[in-house]
C-alpha positions as CSV (number, residue, x, y, z in Angstrom):
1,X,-40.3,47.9,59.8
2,X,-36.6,48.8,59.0
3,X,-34.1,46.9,60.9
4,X,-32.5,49.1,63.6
5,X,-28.9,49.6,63.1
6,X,-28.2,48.3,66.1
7,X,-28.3,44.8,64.4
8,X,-25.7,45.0,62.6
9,X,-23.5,45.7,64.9
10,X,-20.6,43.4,65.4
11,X,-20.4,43.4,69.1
12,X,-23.5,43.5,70.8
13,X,-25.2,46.9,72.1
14,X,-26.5,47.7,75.6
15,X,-29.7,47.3,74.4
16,X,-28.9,44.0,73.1
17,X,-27.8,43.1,75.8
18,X,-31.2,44.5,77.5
19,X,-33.7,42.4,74.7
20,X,-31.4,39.2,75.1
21,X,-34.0,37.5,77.3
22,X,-36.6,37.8,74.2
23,X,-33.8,36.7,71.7
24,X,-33.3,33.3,74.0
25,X,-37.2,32.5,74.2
26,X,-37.4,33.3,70.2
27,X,-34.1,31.2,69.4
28,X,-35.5,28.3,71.2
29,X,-38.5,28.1,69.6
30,X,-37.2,29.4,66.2
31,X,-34.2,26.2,66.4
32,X,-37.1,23.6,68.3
33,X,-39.1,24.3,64.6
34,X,-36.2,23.8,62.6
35,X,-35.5,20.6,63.8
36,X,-38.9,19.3,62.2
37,X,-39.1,16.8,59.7
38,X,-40.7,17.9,56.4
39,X,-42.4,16.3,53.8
40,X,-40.6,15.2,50.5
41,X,-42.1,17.1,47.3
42,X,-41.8,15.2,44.3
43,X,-39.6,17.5,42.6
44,X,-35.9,18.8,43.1
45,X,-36.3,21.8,45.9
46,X,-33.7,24.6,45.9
47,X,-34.2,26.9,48.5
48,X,-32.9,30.1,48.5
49,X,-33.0,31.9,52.1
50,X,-30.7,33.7,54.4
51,X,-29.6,33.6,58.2
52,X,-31.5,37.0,58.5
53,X,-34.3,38.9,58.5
54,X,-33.5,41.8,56.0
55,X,-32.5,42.0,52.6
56,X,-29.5,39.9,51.2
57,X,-29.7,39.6,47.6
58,X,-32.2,36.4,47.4
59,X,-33.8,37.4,44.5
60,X,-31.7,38.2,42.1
61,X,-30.0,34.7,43.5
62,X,-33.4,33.3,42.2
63,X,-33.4,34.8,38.9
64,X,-29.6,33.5,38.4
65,X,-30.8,30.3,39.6
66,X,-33.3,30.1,36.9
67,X,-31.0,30.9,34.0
68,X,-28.7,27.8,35.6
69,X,-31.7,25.4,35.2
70,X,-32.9,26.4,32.1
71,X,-29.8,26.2,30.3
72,X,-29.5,22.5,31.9
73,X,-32.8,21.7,30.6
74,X,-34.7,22.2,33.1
75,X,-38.1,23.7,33.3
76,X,-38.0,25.6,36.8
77,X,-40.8,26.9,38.6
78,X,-40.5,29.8,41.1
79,X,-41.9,28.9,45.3
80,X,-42.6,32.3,47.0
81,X,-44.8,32.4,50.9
82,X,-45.8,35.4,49.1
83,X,-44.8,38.0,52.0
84,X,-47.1,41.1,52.2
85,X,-49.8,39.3,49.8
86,X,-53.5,38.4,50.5
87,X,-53.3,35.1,49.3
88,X,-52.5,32.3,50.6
89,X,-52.4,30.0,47.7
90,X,-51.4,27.6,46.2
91,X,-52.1,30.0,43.1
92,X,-49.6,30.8,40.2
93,X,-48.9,34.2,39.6
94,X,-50.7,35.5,37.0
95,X,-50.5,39.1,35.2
96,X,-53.6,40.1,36.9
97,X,-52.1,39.8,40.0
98,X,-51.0,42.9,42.1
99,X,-48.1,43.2,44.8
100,X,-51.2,43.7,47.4
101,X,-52.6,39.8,46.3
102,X,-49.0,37.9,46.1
103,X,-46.0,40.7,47.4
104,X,-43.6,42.0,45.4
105,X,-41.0,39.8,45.5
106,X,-43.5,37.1,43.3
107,X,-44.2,39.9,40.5
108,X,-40.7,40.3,39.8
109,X,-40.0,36.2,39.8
110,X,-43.3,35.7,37.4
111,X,-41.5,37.7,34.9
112,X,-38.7,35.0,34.4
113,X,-40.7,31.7,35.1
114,X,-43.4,30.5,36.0
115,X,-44.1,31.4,39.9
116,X,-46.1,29.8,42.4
117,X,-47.4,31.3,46.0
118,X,-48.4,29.2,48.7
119,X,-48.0,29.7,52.2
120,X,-48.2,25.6,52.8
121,X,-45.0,24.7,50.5
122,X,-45.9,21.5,49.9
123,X,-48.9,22.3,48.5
124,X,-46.9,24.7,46.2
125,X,-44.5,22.3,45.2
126,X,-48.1,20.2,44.4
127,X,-49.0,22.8,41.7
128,X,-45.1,23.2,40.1
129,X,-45.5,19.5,39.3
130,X,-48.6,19.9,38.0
131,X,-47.9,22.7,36.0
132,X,-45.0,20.9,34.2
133,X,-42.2,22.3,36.6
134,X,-39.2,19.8,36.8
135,X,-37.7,21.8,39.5
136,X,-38.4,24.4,42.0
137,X,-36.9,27.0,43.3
138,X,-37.9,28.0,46.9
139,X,-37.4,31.8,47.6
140,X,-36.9,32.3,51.2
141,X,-38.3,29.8,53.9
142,X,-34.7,28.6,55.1
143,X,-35.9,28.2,58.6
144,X,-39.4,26.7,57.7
145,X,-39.3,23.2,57.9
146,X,-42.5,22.0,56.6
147,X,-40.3,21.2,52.9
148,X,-37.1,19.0,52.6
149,X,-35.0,21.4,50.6
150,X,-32.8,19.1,48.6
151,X,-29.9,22.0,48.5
152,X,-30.3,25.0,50.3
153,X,-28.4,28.4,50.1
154,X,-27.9,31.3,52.4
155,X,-27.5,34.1,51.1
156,X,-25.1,36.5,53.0
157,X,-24.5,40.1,52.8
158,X,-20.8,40.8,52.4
159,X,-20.9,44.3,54.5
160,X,-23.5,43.1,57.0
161,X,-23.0,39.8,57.6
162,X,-24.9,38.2,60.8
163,X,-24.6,41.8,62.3
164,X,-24.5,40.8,66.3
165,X,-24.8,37.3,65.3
166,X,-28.2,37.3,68.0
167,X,-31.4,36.3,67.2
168,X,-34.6,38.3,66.4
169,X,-35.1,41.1,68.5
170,X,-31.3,41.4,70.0
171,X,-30.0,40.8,66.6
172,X,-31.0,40.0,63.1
173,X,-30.6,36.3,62.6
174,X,-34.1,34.5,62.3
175,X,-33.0,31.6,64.2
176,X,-29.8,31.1,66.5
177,X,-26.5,30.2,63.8
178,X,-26.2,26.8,65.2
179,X,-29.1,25.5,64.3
180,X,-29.4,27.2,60.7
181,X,-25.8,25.7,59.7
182,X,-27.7,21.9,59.9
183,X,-30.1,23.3,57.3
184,X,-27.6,25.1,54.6
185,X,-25.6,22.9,52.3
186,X,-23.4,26.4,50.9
187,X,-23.2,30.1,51.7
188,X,-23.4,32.8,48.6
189,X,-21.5,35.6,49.8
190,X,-22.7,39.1,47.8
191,X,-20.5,41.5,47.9
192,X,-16.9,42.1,49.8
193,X,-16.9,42.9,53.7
194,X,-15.0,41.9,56.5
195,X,-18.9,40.6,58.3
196,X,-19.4,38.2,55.2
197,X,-15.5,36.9,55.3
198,X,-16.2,35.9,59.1
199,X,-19.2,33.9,58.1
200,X,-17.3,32.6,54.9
201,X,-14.8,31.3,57.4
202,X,-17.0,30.0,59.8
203,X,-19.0,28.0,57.1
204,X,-15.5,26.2,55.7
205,X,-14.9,25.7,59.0
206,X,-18.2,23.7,59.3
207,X,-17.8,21.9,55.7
208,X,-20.3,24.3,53.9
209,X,-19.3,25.0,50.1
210,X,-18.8,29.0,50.1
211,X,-19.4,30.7,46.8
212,X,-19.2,34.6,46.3
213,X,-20.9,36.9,43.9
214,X,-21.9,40.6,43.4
215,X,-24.7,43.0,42.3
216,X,-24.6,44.5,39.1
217,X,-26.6,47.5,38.0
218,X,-27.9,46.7,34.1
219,X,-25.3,48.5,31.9
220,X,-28.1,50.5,29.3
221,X,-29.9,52.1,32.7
222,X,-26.3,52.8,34.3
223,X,-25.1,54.9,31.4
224,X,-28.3,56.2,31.1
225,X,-27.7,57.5,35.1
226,X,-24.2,58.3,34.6
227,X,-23.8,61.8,35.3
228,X,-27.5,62.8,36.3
229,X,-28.5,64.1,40.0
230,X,-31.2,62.0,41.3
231,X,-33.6,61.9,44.1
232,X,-33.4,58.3,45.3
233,X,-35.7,56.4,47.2
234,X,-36.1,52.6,48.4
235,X,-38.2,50.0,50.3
236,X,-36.2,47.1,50.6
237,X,-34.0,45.2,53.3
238,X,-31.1,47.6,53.1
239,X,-31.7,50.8,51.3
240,X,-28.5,52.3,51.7
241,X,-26.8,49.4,49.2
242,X,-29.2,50.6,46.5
243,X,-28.0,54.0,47.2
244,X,-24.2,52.8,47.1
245,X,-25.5,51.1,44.1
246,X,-26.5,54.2,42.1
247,X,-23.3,56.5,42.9
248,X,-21.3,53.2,41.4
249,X,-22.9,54.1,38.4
250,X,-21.7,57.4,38.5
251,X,-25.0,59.1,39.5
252,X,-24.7,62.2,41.9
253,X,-27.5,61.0,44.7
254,X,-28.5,64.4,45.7
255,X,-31.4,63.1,48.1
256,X,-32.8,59.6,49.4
257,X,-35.2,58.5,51.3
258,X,-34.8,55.1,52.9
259,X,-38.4,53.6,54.0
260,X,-39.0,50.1,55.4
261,X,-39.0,47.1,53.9
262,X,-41.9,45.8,51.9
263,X,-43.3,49.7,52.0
264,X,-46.8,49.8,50.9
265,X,-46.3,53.0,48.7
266,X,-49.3,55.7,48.4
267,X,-50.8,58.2,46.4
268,X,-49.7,60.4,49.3
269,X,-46.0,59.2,49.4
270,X,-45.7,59.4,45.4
271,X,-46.9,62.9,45.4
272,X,-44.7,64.3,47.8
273,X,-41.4,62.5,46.4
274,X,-42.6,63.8,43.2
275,X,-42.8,67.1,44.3
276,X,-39.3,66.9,45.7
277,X,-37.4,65.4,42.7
278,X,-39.4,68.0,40.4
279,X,-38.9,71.4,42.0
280,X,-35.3,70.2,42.6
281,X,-34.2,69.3,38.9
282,X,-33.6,65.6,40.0
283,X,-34.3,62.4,38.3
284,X,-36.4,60.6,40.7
285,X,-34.9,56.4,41.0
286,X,-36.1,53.2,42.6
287,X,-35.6,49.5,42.6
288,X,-37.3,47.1,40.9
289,X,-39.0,45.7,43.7
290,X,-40.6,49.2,44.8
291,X,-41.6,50.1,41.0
292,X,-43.4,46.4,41.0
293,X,-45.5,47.2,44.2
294,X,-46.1,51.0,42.8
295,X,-47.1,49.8,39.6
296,X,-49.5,47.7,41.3
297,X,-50.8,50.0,43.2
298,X,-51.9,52.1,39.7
299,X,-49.6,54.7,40.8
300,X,-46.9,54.7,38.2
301,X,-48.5,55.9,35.5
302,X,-49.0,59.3,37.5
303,X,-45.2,59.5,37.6
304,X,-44.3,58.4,33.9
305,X,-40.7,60.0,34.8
306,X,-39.8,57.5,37.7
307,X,-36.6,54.9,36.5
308,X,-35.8,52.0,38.4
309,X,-32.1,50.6,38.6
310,X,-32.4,46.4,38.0
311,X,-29.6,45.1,39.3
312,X,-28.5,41.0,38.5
313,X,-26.2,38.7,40.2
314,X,-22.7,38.1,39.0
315,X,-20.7,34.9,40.1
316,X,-17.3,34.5,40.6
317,X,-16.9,31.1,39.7
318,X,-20.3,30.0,38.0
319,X,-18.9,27.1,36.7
320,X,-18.1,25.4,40.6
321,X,-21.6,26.8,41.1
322,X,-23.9,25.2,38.2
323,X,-22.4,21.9,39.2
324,X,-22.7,22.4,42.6
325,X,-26.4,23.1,42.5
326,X,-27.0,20.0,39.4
327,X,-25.2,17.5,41.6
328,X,-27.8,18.1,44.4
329,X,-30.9,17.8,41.9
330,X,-29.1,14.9,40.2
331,X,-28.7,13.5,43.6
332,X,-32.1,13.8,44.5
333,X,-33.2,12.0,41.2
334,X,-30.9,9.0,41.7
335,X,-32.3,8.5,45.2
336,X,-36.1,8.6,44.2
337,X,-35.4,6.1,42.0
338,X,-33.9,3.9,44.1
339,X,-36.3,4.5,46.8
């Protein structure tokens, strides 16, 4: 489903106000689970998650996290639930694996490390060690408490924020704030926006490290775009910051077609956005994330044409960040032994 604008609302909409009774049943539940105690894996766990349901910028935060590992000598492995995949796992991501058996989200992590997907984490974090991981990197599952996370992140959308700042349906947040704050040792703030300042505040004012950071397109494919009319079209969380995204780069986005998150793409769907961007003159663009689960689906190759914009995170202060993130895993080492 795509998140309905309402959410992101700063203050809260009649028909927030109408699905409030839901959001108070759903917090209470959602905060009750939090508060569970989860089992220690034997390796460092960095989770990566977010306040809310929606895109934020988690995985290119993975990716970036990766390169931070590795060039500390570490050998990371990749933790995924594997949403919209069959499997349950615990199974590393091979590359006969398709976004319809692990999600998309795994595909594009597999290409950088070595990714595991396992909808019990601890069994996961099992098959990292196995495997030779020395550290894993959990993307998403912030609010599932069946792992200790040994530093955890929330991601946080700059322009977006926590939106009404209600939980799931009212609002966007997967649990009510004041139980997610317990779980989060920093915020990663992507992008500029008044909503992610207010959050930024809020977590200094609750002794959370904030760190900020933006998107960037890859330079070859953004000169390649410069100029050019597209047809754009997206799956993700927030399809309008991909859009935003491509006239940054100097592309004129002549049409775009926002479609929900996690869009299972068809034969039917390819042919008809085909059809548009052909008979209009336009260079048809995606994201990386919808090209993984078209690919999979055998439908690229009937649309040899179709680009897709990567984008990567950039840091503003990578430094403060590296040694936040290896004072936690060196923390957690120094504590197992002593245990």
């Amino acid at each position: 489903m795509r998140a309905p604008a309402f959410w992101w609302q700063a203050t809260p909409s009649s028909l927030a106000h109408l699905l409030r009774p839901l959001s108070l049943v759903y917090g209470a539940v959602a905060a009750h689970r939090m508060r569970q105690v989860g089992q220690r894996a034997e390796l460092p766990v960095i989770c990566i998650g977010n306040f809310t349901a929606g895109g934020a910028g988690k995985t290119p935060t993975a990716l970036a996290m990766a390169d931070l590992l590795e060039a500390a000598g570490e050998s990371p492995a990749f933790l995924s639930r594997g949403y919209g995949g069959s499997l349950a796992g615990p199974v590393e991501v091979g590359g006969h694996h398709t976004a319809h058996d692990v999600g998309d989200e795994p595909l594009l992590l597999a290409r950088r490390a070595r990714t595991i997907v396992s909808r019990n984490r601890p069994a996961g974090t099992r098959l990292a060690m196995e495997l030779g991981a020395t550290a894993v990197i959990m993307d998403d599952g912030l609010q599932n408490p069946s792992l200790r996370k040994d530093c955890a992140i929330a991601v946080v959308d700059g322009a977006t924020g926590i939106g009404s700042g209600l939980p799931l349906p009212a609002g966007p947040l997967r649990a009510p704030l004041s139980a997610q704050w317990a779980a989060v040792h920093a915020i990663l703030v992507i992008g500029r926006g008044v909503a992610g300042e207010a959050v930024a505040r809020e977590a200094e004012r609750k002794g959370k490290r904030v760190f900020s950071a933006s998107l960037s397109p890859d330079a070859a494919v953004a000169d390649s775009l410069r100029g050019k009319q597209v047809l754009a079209f997206a799956g993700i969380g927030r399809p309008e910051k991909f859009f935003e995204t491509l006239r940054g780069c100097g592309a004129t986005v002549v049409r775009s077609h926002a479609f929900a998150d996690h869009h299972p793409f068809g034969a039917a769907d390819l042919a008809r956005l085909r059809e548009e961007a052909e008979t209009s003159g336009l260079q048809a663009v995606t994201t990386e994330k919808d090209l993984v689960r078209i690919a999979g689906a055998d439908l690229s190759r009937t649309w040899p044409d179709l680009m897709a914009l990567p984008v990567r995170l950039a840091l503003e202060d990578e430094t403060a960040f590296r040694n936040f993130i290896l004072r936690h895993v060196e923390e957690r080492r120094i504590g197992a032994m002593s245990s």
